[in-house]
C-alpha positions, 0 to 999 in steps of 0.5 A: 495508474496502470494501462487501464486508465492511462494506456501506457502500456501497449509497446513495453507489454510488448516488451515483457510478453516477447518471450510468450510463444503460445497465442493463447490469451486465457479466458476473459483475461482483460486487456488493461493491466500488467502484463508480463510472460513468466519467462521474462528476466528484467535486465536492469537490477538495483541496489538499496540505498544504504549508509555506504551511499551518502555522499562523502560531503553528507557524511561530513555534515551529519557525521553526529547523526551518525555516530549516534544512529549506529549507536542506536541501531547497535542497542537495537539489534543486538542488546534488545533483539528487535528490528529498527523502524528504519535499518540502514544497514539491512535494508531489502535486496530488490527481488523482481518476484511479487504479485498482487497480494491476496486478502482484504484490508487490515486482516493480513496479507499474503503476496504471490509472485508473479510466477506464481510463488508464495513469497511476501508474508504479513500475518502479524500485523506489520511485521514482514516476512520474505519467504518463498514456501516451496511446497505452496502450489498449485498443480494439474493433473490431466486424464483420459480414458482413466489414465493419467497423460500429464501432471505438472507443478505449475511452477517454472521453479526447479528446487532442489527439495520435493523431487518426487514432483515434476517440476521446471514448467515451461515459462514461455507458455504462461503469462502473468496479468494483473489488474489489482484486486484480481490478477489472472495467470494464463498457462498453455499447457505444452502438447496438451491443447489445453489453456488453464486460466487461474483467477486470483479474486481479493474482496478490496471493494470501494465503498464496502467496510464488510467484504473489504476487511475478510482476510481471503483470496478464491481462485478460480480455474477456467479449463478450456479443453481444445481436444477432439475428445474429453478430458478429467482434469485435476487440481491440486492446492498443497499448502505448508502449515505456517509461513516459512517462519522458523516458528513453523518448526516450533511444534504443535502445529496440526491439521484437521478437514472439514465439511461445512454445508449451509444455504444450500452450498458446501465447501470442503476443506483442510485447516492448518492450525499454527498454534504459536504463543503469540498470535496464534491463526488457523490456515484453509484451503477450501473448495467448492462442492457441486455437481460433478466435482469431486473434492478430495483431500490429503490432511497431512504430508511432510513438506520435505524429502521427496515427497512422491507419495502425494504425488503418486496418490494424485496420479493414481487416479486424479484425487487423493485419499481423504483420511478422516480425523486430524493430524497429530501436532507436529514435533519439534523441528518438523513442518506440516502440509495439506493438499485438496485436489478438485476434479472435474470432466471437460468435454470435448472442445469445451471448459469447465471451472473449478473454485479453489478459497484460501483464508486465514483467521487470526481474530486477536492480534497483539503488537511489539509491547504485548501490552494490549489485544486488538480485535481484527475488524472482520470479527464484527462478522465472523466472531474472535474464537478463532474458529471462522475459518470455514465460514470464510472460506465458505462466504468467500466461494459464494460471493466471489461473483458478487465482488467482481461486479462491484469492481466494475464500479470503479478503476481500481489500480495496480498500485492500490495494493498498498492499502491492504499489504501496507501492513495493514491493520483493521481493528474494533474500537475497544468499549474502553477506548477514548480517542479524544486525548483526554480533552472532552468535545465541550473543552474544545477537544473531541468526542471520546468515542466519535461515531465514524470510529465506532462504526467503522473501527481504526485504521493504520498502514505502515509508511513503508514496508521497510519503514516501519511507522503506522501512519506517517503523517507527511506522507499519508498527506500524499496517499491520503486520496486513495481513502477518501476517494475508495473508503471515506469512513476509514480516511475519518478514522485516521483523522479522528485518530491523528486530532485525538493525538494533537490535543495530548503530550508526551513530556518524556525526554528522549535522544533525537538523533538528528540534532542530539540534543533531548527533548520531549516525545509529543509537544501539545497542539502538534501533529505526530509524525506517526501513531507509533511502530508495530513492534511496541505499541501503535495508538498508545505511543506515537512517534517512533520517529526519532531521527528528528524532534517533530515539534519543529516541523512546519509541514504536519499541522498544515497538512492536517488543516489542508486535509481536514477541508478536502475531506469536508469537501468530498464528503459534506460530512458537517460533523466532522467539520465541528469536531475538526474546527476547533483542533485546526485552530490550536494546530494554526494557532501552534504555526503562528510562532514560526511567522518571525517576521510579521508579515503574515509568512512562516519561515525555516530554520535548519530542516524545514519540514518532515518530507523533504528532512534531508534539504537545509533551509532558511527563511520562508521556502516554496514548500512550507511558505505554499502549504501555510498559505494555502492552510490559511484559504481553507481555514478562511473556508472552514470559518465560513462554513461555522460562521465565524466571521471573526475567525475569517477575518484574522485568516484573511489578514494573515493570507493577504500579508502572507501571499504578498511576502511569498511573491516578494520573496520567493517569485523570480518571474520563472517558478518559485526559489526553493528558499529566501535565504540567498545561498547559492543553491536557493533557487534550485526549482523544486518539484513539489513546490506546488503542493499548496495550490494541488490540495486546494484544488483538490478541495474546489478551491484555488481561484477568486476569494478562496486563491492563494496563488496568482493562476498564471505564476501556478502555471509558469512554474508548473511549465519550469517544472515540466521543461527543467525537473522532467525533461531536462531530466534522465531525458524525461523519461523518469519522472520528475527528479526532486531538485533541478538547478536552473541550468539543467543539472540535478541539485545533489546537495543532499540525499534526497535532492537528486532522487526521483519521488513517485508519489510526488510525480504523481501529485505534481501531474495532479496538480497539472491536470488540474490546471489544464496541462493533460499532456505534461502531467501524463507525461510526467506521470509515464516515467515513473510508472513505466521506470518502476512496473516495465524497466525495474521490476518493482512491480507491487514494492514500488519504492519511495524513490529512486536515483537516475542510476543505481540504487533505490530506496524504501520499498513498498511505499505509502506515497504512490497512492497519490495516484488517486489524486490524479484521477480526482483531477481527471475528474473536476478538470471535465468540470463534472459533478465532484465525485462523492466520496459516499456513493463512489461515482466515478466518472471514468469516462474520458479515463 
């Protein structure tokens, strides 16, 4: 998504290095990435999209929804103390501050702004906490002929607690690159001639189910000493105990070093032990022990005051004074930090290294409700007594190396950070769980425990860091590829997960806000929108999604039979194909009731589906009419390849009606109507209006006796698309907006019209690529990427949308993973061998 693979970013890193005044480039820092001096200051600053910005016309036409939200969200907040799934009244301040997350996939995340702070926190699962922790840094000390020349906190910040430290480092002698899971942070150290270069290393690697779920991030310095002469050379790592929560004040929080020695490596430490009633985890700061380095550490210091006692026990000598025993357990009201300091001689015109690990260990997590424990998926590894720790930190600085070379397997993108900081949850299948819904695989349902979700547990995300559902079905439609392309087994599980749900029901009656009318939570044969809200309880009830009842979408079940076939596809897994079958064929059979008319065609009434919930429309659309059409070829595939020549023929009826009344009544010789129903607005041309004809090429299917859509009417709209939704648009230097009216003026009916979608640009210049059209889809896809990494600085919180103007809405967003799907379509349109989800060979070649 970034420069690595696109090569968007030669003028506009330009831009946001243009304050860096040293000409030194670190060591080994690649040349693709994200790029930005830490001095930078972005011009352009947005607000959220929040219920003051509904349009006066929306507001009188959802004045019920209202009315019954504000009720909701007051009971909400102030009767039950909990947050909304979706707060529309404190929704996230842009902060242009974050990094690249550190830790693996589902065991928690920590984010690092890209001046270096500790700022975003995710260590209860799915629950998310924006502070920056002061004290948490990184700081050099320098000495030569046993005296100290330079010691400076490498922070550009000048903060008004800790004045005993030297604080306000230049920022236009550093840079910021990132290339996720690394990111690098390159510091010329003013009058020194020294370059320190921090590598920051997160164990996400495609393909790997083990590595990939460990909740630690290592820090490797490179030293380069351009001096006539040697130099020692210090690093200090302090950390606070906690997370700048308010339970960090809490009490009974202590900290204890450790030395552990194994394989013939040690690795020396302190650990921060955060005893809370919910949730409790141990922190480490660790280093490796080699020869010539010395590690030293100071167990505890109070994170406020001054604090110029650690200082000065830094700059005395360049090591700290390693008490041994434990720090007694904090009173109430107080905090608690340790320090580690790794030393070591640089020689004249030389460098040296040394290996900082951060980890955290919260075995047992329980979400909202307290109701059940959940088993973090790194515990098959590293067990659940909450005492691993040491072994993390001390697998981590010895197989960092390895990690690195497994990244060169694949171009991995910046915007893959999502899939471990989605508030990301990683856990084992409990020996008493049954995800079948109750209906056994020989009553044509599944298998109770299926084998792929034994073997390589549950998996969930969040829909957005700010709304907070696990799971979302619409939209992980569209992320979906980042999975099955990286990590196949997990994309499996979730499917596994969301048929189980099918199968079940929730009869509870309950308040859907949208309509005001009660009905039940789960209907039977229906895909949930979520499996549930990390504030009760995800995978024992679904659908915290109560804006709308979901029994009247059209667009989940299709989605589940489009990604059924493309998962098929990539990974050949025939299992998965008969466990599959029989629940796409209840959820089509659920569809079937919508085809009013006989003619082989679903249709709309009121709010045609779950993605686009904010567009009215009647009678069969261009979105669902596209992605019913395309569900019916791939069950014509699926009934294929299970033999059933009975179910092919009844799909095969069902498609060839079907096409024929999309082209009577949505085709107008240019792009397909929004709807048929005749409004005025019904022939806005919609971005997504494709979204059928991409999932079966995604799934090598799309022409001769597996083609919905006729080839050349696919790319007439596909040029409508490109000339009226991206260049007639913010002059076609912001992606592709939602609705486009046919004179070149945004559709703004409703609230989601006239917004910008990032991830559906980047399955639009998908679906481009893979019909031919390289330069458009890149085109397209350049807007988004450099309007959200370069002009808003939303780098690592890229929203759901945007607005030509103003606002933005829903940071840190599930969808833009669809990314990957434009490199599946890089791929197939070389018309290479299809890549495989098991072995991940990914041909980057023309990439």
């Amino acid at each position: 998504e970034d420069m690595n693979i696109l090569k968007w970013g030669e003028k506009s890193t330009a831009d946001l290095m243009s304050r860096y005044v040293s000409k030194e480039m670190g060591y080994e820092v690649p040349k693709e990435g994200w790029r930005i001096c830490l001095a930078h200051e972005f011009k352009e600053k947005r607000k959220p999209f929040q219920a003051k910005d509904v349009s006066l016309s929306n507001v009188l036409e959802h004045v019920g929804l209202g009315i019954r939200y504000l009720k909701w969200w007051y009971k909400k907040t102030q009767v039950e103390k909990k947050a909304p799934f979706i707060d529309m009244f404190r929704a996230q301040p842009l902060r242009q501050i974050y990094g690249a997350p550190l830790g693996g996939i589902g065991g928690g995340t920590i984010t690092r702004g890209w001046r270096g702070e500790f700022c975003r926190w995710q260590l209860n699962p799915g629950m998310y906490h924006y502070k920056t922790v002061t004290a948490n840094q990184f700081t050099v000390c320098l000495r030569r002929g046993g005296q100290t020349v330079y010691q400076q906190v490498l922070s550009v910040e000048r903060p008004p607690t800790l004045q005993g430290w030297n604080w306000g480092y230049c920022g236009e002698y550093a840079f910021y690159h990132a290339l996720y899971p690394r990111a690098w942070t390159v510091y010329h150290l003013p009058g020194q001639n020294v370059t320190l270069t921090c590598r920051q290393v997160s164990p996400v690697i495609p393909h790997d189910y083990q590595d990939s779920s460990l909740p630690v991030a290592v820090f490797v310095w490179d030293i380069e000493n351009k001096n006539d002469y040697a130099l020692d050379v210090s690093i200090m790592f302090t950390m606070v105990n906690g997370s700048g929560h308010k339970d960090d004040k809490s009490g009974g929080h202590w900290n204890e070093p450790f030395h552990l020695e194994k394989e013939g490596e040690a690795v020396s430490g302190v650990l921060l032990h955060h005893c809370t009633t919910v949730n409790p985890y141990t922190l480490c700061i660790a280093a490796r022990e080699q020869p010539d380095r010395e590690v030293s550490h100071q167990t505890a210091f109070s994170p406020k005051g001054t604090c110029s006692s650690l200082w000065s026990d830094l700059i005395t000598d360049g090591r700290l004074d390693s008490p041994t025993g434990s720090s007694p357990p904090t009173p109430k009201g107080e905090k608690v930090g340790a320090a580690l300091a790794v030393g070591c001689s640089v020689p004249a015109q030389s460098r040296n290294t040394l290996e900082f690990c951060l980890a955290w260990d919260m075995p047992k997590i329980t979400f909202g409700s307290r109701e059940r424990e959940h088993i973090r998926r790194y515990t098959r590894y590293f067990g659940t007594k909450g005492d691993a720790s040491p072994s993390l930190s001390h697998y981590a600085l010895t197989h960092y190396k390895q990690w690195e070379k497994d990244f060169v397997r694949s171009a991995l993108f910046n915007e893959l950070y999502f899939v471990a900081d989605g508030g990301t949850v990683w856990t084992e299948l409990s020996e008493d769980a049954d995800v079948s819904g109750g209906v056994r695989s020989e009553n044509g349902g599944l298998p109770a425990q299926p084998a792929v979700v034994k073997e390589y547990g549950r998996f969930a995300y969040l829909e957005g860091q700010e709304y907070r559902m696990y799971n979302t079905y619409d939209v992980h439609f569209y992320a979906s590829f980042a999975l099955i392309m990286l990590w196949p087994k997990l994309a499996l599980s979730v499917q596994y997960d969301i048929a189980g749900s099918v199968v079940q029901q929730d009869p509870t009656e309950r308040l859907h806000l949208m309509s005001g009318r009660y009905s039940p939570v789960k209907s039977k044969n229906v895909v949930p929108h979520d499996i549930g809200d990390p504030d009760d309880e995800p995978w024992q009830r679904v659908n915290a999604y109560l804006i709308h009842d979901t029994a009247d979408w059209k667009d989940l079940n299709l989605k589940f039979v489009l990604q059924v076939y493309r998962d098929v596809h990539l990974t050949q897994d025939n299992q998965y194909l008969r466990d599959m079958w029989p629940v796409c064929q209840a959820v089509m059979e659920s569809e079937l009731k919508f085809d009013l008319d006989g003619d082989g065609l679903i249709e709309n009434s009121g709010y045609a589906d779950q993605t686009y919930d904010g567009w009215t429309v009647t009678g069969p659309s261009a979105y669902c009419g596209g992605l019913w059409l395309a569900s019916l070829c791939v069950m014509c595939k699926m009934a294929r390849l299970v033999e059933s020549e009975e179910s092919y023929q009844r799909y095969r009826d069902l498609l060839d009606r079907g096409s024929a009344a999309f082209d009577k009544l949505l085709w107008n010789g240019k792009y397909y109507n929004y709807d048929s129903s005749g409004r005025d607005l019904s022939n806005s041309v919609m971005s997504d209006q494709c979204a059928g004809h991409w999932f079966l090429r995604a799934s090598g299917l799309g022409d001769g006796e597996y083609q919905a859509f006729p080839k050349e009417k696919i790319q007439t709209a596909l040029k409508s698309i490109f000339d009226l939704n991206v260049m007639s648009f913010a002059g076609g230097q912001m992606g592709a907006v939602n609705g486009m009216r046919p004179e070149g003026v945004p559709d703004r009916s409703s609230v989601q019209s006239d917004e910008v979608w990032i991830g559906v640009v980047y399955g639009l210049a998908a679906t481009m690529i893979h019909e031919g059209m390289w330069e458009e889809g890149m085109r397209s896809a350049e807007g988004c990427y450099r309007t959200v990494w370069e002009r808003l600085g939303m780098a690592f919180q890229t929203p759901e949308a945007y607005c030509e103007k103003g606002i933005y809405r829903s940071l840190a967003y599930m969808r833009p993973l669809s990314v990957w799907a434009m490199q599946l379509a890089l791929n197939t349109s070389q018309k290479s061998q299809t890549p495989s989800a098991e072995t991940g060979d990914i041909d980057t070649a023309r990439t």
